[in-house]
C-alpha positions as protocol buffer text, in pm:
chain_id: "A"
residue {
  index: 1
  type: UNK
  ca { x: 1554 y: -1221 z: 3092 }
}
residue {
  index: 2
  type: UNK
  ca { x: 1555 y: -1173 z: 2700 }
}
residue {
  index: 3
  type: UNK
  ca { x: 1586 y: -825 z: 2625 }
}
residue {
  index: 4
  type: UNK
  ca { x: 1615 y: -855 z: 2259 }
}
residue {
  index: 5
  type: UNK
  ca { x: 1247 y: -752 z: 2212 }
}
residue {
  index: 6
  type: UNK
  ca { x: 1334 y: -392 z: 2400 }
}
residue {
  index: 7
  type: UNK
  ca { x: 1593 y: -336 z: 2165 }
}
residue {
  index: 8
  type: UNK
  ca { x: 1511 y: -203 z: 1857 }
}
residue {
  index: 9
  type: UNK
  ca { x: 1117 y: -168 z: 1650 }
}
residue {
  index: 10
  type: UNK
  ca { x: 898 y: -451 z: 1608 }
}
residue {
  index: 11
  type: UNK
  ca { x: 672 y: -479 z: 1326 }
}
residue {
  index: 12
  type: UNK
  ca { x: 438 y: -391 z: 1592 }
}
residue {
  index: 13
  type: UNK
  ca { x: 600 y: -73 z: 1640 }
}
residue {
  index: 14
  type: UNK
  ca { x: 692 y: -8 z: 1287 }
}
residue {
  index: 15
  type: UNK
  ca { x: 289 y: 32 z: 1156 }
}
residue {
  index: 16
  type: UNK
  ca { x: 209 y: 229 z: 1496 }
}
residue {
  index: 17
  type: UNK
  ca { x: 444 y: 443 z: 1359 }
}
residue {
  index: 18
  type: UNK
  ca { x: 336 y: 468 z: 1004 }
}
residue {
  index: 19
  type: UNK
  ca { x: -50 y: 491 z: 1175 }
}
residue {
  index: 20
  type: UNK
  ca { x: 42 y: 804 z: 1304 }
}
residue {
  index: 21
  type: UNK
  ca { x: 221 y: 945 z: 1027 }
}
residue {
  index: 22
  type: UNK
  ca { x: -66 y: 824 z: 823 }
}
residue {
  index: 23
  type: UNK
  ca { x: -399 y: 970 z: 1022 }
}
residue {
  index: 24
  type: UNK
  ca { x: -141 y: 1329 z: 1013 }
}
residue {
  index: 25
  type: UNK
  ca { x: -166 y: 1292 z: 652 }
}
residue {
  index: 26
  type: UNK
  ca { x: -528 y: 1207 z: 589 }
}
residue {
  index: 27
  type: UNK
  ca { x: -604 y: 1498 z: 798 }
}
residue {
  index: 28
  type: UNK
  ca { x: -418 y: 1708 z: 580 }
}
residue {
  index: 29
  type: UNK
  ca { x: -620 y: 1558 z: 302 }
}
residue {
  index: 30
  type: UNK
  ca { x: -984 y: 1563 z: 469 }
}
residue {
  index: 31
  type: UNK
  ca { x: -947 y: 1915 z: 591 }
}
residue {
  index: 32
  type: UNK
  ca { x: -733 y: 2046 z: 269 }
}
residue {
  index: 33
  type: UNK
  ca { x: -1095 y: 2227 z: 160 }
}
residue {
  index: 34
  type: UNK
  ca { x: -1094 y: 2391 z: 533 }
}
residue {
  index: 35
  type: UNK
  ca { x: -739 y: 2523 z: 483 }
}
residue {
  index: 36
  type: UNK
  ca { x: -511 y: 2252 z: 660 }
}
residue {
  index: 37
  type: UNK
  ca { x: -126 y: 2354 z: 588 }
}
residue {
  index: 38
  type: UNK
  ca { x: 12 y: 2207 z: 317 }
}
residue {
  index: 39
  type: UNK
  ca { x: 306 y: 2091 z: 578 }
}
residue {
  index: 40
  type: UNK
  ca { x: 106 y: 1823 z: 700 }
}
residue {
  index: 41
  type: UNK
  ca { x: 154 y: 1666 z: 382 }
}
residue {
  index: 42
  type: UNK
  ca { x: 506 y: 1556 z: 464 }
}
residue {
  index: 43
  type: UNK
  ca { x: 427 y: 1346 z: 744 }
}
residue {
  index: 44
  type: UNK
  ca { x: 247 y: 1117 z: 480 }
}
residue {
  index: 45
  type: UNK
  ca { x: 552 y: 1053 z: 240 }
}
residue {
  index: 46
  type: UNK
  ca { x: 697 y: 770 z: 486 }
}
residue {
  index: 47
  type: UNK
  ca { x: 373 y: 584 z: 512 }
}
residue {
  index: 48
  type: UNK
  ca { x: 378 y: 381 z: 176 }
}
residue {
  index: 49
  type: UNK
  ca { x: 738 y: 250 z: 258 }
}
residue {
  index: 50
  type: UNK
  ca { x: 690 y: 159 z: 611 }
}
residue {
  index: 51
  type: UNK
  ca { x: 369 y: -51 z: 537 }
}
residue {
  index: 52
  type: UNK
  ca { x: 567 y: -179 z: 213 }
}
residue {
  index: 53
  type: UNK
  ca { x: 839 y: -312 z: 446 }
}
residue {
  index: 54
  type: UNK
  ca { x: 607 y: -445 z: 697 }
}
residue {
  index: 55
  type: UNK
  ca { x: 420 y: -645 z: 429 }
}
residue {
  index: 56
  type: UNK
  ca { x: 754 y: -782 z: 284 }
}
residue {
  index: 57
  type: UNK
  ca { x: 798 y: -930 z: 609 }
}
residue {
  index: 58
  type: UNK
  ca { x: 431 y: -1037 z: 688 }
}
residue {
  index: 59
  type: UNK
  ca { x: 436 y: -1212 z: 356 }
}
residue {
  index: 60
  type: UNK
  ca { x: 812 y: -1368 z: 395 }
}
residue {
  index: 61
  type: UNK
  ca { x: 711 y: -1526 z: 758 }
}
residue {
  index: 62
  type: UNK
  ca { x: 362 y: -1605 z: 704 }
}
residue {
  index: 63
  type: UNK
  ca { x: 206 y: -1963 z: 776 }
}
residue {
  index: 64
  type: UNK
  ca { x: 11 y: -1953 z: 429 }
}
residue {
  index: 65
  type: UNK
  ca { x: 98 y: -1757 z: 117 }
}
residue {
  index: 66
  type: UNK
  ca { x: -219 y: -1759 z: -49 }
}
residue {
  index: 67
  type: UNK
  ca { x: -454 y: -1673 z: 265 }
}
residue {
  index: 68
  type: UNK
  ca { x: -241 y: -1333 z: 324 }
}
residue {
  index: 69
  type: UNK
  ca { x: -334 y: -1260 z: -43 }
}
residue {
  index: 70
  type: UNK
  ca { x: -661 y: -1336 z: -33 }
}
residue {
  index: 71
  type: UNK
  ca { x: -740 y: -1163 z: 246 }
}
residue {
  index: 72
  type: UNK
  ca { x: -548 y: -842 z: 110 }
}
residue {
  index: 73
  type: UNK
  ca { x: -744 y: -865 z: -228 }
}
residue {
  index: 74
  type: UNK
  ca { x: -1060 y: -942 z: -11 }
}
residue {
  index: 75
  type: UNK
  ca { x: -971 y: -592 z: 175 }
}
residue {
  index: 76
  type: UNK
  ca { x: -879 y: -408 z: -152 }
}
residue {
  index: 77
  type: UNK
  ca { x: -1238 y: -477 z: -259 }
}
residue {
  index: 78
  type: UNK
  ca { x: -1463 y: -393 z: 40 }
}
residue {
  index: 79
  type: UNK
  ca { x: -1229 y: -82 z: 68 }
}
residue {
  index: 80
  type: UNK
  ca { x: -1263 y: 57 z: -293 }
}
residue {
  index: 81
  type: UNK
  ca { x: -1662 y: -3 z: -262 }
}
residue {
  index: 82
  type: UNK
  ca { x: -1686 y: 157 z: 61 }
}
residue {
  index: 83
  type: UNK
  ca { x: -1502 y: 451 z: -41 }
}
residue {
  index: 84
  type: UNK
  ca { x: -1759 y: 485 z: -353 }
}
residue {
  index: 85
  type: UNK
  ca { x: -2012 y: 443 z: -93 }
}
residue {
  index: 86
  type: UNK
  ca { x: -1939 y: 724 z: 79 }
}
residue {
  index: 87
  type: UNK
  ca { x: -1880 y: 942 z: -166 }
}
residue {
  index: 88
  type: UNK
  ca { x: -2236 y: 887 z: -248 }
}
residue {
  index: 89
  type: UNK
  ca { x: -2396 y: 934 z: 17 }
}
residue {
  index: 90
  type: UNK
  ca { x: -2253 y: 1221 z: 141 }
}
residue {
  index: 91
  type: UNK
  ca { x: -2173 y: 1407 z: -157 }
}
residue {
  index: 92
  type: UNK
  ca { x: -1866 y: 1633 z: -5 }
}
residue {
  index: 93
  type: UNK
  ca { x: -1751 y: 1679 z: -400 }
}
residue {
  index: 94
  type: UNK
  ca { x: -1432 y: 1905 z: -232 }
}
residue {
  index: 95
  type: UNK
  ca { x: -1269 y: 1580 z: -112 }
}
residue {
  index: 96
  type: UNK
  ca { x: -1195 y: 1241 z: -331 }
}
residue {
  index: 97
  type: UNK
  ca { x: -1142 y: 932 z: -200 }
}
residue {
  index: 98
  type: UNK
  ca { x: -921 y: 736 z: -397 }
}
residue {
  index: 99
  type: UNK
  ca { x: -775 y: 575 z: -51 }
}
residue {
  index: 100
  type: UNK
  ca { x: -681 y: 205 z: -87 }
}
residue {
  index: 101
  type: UNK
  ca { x: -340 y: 60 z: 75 }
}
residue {
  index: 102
  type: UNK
  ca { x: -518 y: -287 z: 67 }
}
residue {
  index: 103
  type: UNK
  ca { x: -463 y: -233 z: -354 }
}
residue {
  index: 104
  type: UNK
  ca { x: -123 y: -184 z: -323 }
}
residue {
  index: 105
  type: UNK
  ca { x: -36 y: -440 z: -80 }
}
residue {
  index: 106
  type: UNK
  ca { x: -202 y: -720 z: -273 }
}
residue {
  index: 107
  type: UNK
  ca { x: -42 y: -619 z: -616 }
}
residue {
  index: 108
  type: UNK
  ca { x: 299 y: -627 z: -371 }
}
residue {
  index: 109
  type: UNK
  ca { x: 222 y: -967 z: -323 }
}
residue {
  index: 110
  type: UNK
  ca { x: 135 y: -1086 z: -640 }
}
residue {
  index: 111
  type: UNK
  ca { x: 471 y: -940 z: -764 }
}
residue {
  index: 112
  type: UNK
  ca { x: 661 y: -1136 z: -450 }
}
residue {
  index: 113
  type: UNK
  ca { x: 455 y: -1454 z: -521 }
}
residue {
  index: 114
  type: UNK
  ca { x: 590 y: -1405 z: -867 }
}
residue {
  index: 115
  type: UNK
  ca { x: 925 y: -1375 z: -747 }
}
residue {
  index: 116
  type: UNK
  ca { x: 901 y: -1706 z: -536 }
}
residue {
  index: 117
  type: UNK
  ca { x: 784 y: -1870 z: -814 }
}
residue {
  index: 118
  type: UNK
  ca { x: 1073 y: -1738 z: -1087 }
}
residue {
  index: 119
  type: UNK
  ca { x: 1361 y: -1878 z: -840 }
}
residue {
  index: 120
  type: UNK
  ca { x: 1212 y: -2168 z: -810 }
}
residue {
  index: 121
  type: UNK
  ca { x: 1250 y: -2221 z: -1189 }
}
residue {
  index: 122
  type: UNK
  ca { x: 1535 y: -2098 z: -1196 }
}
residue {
  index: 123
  type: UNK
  ca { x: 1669 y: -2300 z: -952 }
}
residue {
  index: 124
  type: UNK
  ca { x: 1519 y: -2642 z: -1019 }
}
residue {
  index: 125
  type: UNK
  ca { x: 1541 y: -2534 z: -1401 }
}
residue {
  index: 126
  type: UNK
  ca { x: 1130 y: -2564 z: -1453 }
}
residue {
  index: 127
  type: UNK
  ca { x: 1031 y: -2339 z: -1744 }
}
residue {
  index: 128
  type: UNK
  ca { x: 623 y: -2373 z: -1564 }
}
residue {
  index: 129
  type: UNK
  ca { x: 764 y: -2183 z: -1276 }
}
residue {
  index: 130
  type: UNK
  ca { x: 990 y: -1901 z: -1484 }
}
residue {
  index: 131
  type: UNK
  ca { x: 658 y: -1821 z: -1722 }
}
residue {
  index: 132
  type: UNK
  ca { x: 433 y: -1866 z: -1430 }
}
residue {
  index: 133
  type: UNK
  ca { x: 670 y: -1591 z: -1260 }
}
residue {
  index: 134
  type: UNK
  ca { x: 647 y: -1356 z: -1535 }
}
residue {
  index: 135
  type: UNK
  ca { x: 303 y: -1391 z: -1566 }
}
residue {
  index: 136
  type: UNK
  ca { x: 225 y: -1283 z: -1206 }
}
residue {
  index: 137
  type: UNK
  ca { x: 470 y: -982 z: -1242 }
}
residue {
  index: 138
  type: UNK
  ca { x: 265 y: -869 z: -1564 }
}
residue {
  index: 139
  type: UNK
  ca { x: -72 y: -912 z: -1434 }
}
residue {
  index: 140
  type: UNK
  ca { x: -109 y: -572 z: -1227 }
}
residue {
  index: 141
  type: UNK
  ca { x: 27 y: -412 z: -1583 }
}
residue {
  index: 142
  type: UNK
  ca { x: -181 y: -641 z: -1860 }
}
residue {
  index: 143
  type: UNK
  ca { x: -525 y: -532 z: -1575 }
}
residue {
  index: 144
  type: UNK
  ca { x: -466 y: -186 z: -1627 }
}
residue {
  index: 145
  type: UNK
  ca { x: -478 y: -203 z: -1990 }
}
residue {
  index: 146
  type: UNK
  ca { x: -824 y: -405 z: -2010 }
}
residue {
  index: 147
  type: UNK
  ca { x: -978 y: -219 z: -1750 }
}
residue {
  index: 148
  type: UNK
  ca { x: -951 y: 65 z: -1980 }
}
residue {
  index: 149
  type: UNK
  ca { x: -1051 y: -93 z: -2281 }
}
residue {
  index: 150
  type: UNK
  ca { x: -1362 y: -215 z: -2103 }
}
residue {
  index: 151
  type: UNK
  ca { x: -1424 y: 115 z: -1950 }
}
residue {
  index: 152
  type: UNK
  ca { x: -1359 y: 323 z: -2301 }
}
residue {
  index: 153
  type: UNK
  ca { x: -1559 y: 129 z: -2574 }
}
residue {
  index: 154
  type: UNK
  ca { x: -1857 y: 33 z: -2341 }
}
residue {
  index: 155
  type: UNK
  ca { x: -2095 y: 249 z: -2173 }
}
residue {
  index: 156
  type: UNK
  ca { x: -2131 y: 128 z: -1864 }
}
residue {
  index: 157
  type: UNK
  ca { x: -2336 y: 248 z: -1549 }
}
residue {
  index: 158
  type: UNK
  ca { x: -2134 y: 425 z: -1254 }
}
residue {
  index: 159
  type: UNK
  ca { x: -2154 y: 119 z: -1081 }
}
residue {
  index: 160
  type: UNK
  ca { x: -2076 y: -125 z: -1283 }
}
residue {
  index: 161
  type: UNK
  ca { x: -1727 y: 108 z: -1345 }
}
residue {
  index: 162
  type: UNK
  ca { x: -1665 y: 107 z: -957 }
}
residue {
  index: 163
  type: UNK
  ca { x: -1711 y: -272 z: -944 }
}
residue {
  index: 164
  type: UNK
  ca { x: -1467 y: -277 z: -1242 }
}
residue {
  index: 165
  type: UNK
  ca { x: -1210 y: -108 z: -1067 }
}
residue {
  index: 166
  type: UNK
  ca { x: -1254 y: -201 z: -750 }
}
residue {
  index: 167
  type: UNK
  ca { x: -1139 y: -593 z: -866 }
}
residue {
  index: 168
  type: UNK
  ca { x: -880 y: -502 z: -1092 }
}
residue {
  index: 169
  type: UNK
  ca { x: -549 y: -505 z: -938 }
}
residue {
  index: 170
  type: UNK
  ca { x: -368 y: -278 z: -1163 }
}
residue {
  index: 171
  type: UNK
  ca { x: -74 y: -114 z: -1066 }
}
residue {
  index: 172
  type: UNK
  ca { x: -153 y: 233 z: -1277 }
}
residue {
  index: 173
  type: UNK
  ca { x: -454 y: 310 z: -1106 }
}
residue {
  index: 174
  type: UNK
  ca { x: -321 y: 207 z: -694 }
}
residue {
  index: 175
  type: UNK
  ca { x: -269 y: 469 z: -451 }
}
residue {
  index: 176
  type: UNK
  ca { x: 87 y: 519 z: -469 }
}
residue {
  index: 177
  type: UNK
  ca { x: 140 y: 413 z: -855 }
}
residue {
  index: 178
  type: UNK
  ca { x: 471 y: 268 z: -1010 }
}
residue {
  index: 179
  type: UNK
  ca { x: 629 y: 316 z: -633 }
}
residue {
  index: 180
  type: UNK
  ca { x: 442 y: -73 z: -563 }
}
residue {
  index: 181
  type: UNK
  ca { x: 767 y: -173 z: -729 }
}
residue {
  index: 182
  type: UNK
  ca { x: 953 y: -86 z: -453 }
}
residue {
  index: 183
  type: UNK
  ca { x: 784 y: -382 z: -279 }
}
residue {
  index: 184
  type: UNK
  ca { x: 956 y: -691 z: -491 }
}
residue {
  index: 185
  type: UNK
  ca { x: 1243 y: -492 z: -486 }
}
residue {
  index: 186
  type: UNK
  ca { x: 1239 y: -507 z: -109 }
}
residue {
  index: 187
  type: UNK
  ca { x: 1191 y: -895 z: -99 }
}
residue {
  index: 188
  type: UNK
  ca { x: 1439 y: -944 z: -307 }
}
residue {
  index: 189
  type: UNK
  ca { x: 1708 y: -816 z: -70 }
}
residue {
  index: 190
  type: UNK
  ca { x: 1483 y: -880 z: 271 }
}
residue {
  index: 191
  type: UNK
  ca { x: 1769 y: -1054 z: 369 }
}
residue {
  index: 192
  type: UNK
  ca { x: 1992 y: -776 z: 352 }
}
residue {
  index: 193
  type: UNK
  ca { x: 1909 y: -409 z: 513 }
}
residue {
  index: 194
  type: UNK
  ca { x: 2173 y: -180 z: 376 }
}
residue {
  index: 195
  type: UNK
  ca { x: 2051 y: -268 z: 65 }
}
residue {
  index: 196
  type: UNK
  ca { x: 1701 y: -229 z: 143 }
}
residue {
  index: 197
  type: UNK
  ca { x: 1759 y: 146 z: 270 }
}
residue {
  index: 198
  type: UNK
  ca { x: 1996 y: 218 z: -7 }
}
residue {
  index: 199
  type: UNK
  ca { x: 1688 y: 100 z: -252 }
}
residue {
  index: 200
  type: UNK
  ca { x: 1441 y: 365 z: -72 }
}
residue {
  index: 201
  type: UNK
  ca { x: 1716 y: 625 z: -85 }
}
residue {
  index: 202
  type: UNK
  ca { x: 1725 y: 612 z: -491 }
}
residue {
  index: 203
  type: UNK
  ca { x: 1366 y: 556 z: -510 }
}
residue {
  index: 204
  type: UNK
  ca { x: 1358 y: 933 z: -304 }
}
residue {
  index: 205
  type: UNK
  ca { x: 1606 y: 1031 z: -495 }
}
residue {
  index: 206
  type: UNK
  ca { x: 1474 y: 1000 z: -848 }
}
residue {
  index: 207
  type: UNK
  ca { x: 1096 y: 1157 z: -663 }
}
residue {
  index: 208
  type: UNK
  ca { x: 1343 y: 1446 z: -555 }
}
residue {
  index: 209
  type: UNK
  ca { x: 1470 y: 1508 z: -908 }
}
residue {
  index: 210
  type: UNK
  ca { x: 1088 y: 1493 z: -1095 }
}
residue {
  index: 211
  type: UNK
  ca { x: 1053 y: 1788 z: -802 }
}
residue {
  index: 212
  type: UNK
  ca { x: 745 y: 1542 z: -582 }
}
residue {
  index: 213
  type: UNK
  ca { x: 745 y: 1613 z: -215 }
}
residue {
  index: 214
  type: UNK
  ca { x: 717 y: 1222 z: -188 }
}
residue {
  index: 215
  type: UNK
  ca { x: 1132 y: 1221 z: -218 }
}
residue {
  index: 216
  type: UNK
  ca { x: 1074 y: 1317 z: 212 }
}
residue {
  index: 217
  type: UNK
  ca { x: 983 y: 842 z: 175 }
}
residue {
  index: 218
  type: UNK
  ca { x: 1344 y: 892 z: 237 }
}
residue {
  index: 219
  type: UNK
  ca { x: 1304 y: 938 z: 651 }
}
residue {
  index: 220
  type: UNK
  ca { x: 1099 y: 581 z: 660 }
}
residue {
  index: 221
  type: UNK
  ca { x: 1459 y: 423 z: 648 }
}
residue {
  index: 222
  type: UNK
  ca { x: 1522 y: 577 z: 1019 }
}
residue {
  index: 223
  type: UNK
  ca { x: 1240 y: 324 z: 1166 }
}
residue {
  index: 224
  type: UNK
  ca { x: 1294 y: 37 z: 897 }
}
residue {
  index: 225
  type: UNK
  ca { x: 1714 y: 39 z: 991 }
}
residue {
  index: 226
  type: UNK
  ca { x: 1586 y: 8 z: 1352 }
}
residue {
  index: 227
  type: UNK
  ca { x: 1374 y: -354 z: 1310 }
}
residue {
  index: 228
  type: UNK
  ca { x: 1464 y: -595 z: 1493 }
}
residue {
  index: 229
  type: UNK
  ca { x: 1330 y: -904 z: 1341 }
}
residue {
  index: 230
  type: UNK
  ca { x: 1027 y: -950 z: 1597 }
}
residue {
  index: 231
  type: UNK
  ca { x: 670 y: -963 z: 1541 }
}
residue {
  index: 232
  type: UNK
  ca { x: 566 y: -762 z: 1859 }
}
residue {
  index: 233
  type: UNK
  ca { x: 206 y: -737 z: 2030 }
}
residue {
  index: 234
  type: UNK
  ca { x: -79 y: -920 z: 1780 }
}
residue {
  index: 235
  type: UNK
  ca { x: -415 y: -688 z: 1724 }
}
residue {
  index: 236
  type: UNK
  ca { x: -314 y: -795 z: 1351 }
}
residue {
  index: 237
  type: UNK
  ca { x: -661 y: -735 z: 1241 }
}
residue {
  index: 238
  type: UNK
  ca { x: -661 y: -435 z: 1459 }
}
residue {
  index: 239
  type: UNK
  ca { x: -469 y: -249 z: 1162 }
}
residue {
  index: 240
  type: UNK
  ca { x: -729 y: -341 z: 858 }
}
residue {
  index: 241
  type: UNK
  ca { x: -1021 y: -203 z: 1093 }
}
residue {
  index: 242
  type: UNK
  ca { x: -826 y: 110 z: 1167 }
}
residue {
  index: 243
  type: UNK
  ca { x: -741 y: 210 z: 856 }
}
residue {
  index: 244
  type: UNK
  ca { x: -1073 y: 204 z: 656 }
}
residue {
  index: 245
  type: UNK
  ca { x: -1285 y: 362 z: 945 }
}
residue {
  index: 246
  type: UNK
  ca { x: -1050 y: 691 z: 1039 }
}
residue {
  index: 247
  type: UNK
  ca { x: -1063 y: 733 z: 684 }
}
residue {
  index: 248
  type: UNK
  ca { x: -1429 y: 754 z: 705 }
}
residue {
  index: 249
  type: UNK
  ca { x: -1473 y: 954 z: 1054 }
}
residue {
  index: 250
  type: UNK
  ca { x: -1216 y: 1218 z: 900 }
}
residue {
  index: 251
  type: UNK
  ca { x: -1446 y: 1256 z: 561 }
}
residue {
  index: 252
  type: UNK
  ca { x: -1702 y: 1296 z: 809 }
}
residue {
  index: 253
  type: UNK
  ca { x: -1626 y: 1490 z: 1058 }
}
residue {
  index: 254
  type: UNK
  ca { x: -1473 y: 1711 z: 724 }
}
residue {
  index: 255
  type: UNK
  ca { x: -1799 y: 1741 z: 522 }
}
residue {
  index: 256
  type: UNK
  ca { x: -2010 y: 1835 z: 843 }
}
residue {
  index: 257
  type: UNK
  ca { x: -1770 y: 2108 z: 886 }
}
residue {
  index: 258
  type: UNK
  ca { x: -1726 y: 2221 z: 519 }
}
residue {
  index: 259
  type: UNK
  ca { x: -2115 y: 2244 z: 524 }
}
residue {
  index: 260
  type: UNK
  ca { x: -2250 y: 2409 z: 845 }
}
């Protein structure tokens, strides 16, 4: 019997884990209005890293490149529409949504496409490749910038903004910021773990010295030391249901309350 799949955290196990973690922080921020403790905030600070992992490896073993992309940038724009479409119908003003994983994931792998691309120039010595490297690593940056040159000198209805932002994939206005970096940073060594961990320990680090709870990232490298290289059960799709609809049962469920 093969008992390496008991030993250790599958990437299975790894996003049950930052699941948990993550619906403990969304209730925090659904229920912030109702007076949830600011503790619960803590359990969310992991989240980010663990799901930035798991997506280094999803994108390092996948069958097709381009599909994982697409479907992540497909995701990023249902998700950012929804959100704006819930916001308007219920009008609970006390909570923003401004929830959207799928937006960081897919500027994660535009940055690790660009790094394939870059060593492959580098190593077959074809400029195309370097400058078509580069380019993908400045895209999320260069969006950002025209987005709010668009936005600024043209008035344009609240809709047309949304749509706006919901298809740019720019890394100043994702969920978790400048910290998407962390992601190419991750592929590069996703060959080596100590390295890996030591990158989310200085990444905590400098959070701890700007005085941001999100320095507690720093506990995601318990679970992420513990992988064991296996894929685990599938429900793959299972996880970009899940995340969009507790987001919207919590709002919910929060707004009723807030209101009656």
């Amino acid at each position: 019997m093969d008992t390496t799949e008991s030993k250790g955290l599958s990437t299975f196990y790894l996003k049950i884990i930052g699941l948990v973690l993550m619906v403990i922080d969304h209730i925090y921020q659904m229920f912030l209005p109702l007076g949830a403790p600011n503790w619960l905030n803590w359990f969310g600070r992991p989240v980010a890293t663990i799901f930035f992992f798991t997506s280094v490896v999803a994108f390092s073993h996948t069958y097709s490149k381009k599909k994982y992309m697409t479907r992540l940038y497909i995701c990023m724009v249902l998700m950012s529409l929804a959100m704006f479409g819930l916001e308007t119908l219920v009008r609970y003003d006390q909570v923003v949504l401004i929830n959207n994983i799928f937006r960081d994931l897919f500027i994660g792998t535009v940055f690790m496409y660009g790094v394939d691309e870059f060593k492959e120039g580098w190593s077959s010595h074809k400029v195309k490749n370097i400058l078509a490297g580069i380019l993908l690593f400045l895209i999320s940056f260069v969006s950002n910038f025209i987005l709010a040159a668009i936005m600024s000198n043209l008035s344009l209805p609240r809709l047309a903004n949304t749509i706006l932002l919901s298809i740019t994939p720019g890394i100043l206005i994702a969920e978790n910021n400048l910290m998407v970096l962390l992601i190419p940073l991750l592929y590069i060594f996703k060959d080596n773990r100590k390295i890996q961990c030591l990158l989310i320990t200085l990444m905590a680090a400098v959070y701890g010295i700007m005085g941001s709870i999100q320095w507690v990232m720093v506990f995601s490298i318990i679970p992420i030391w513990f992988y064991n290289g296996k894929k685990g059960p599938g429900l793959k799709y299972f996880f970009y249901i899940f995340y969009p609809a507790h987001i919207a049962v919590l709002y919910l469920i929060s707004a009723y309350m807030f209101n009656h």
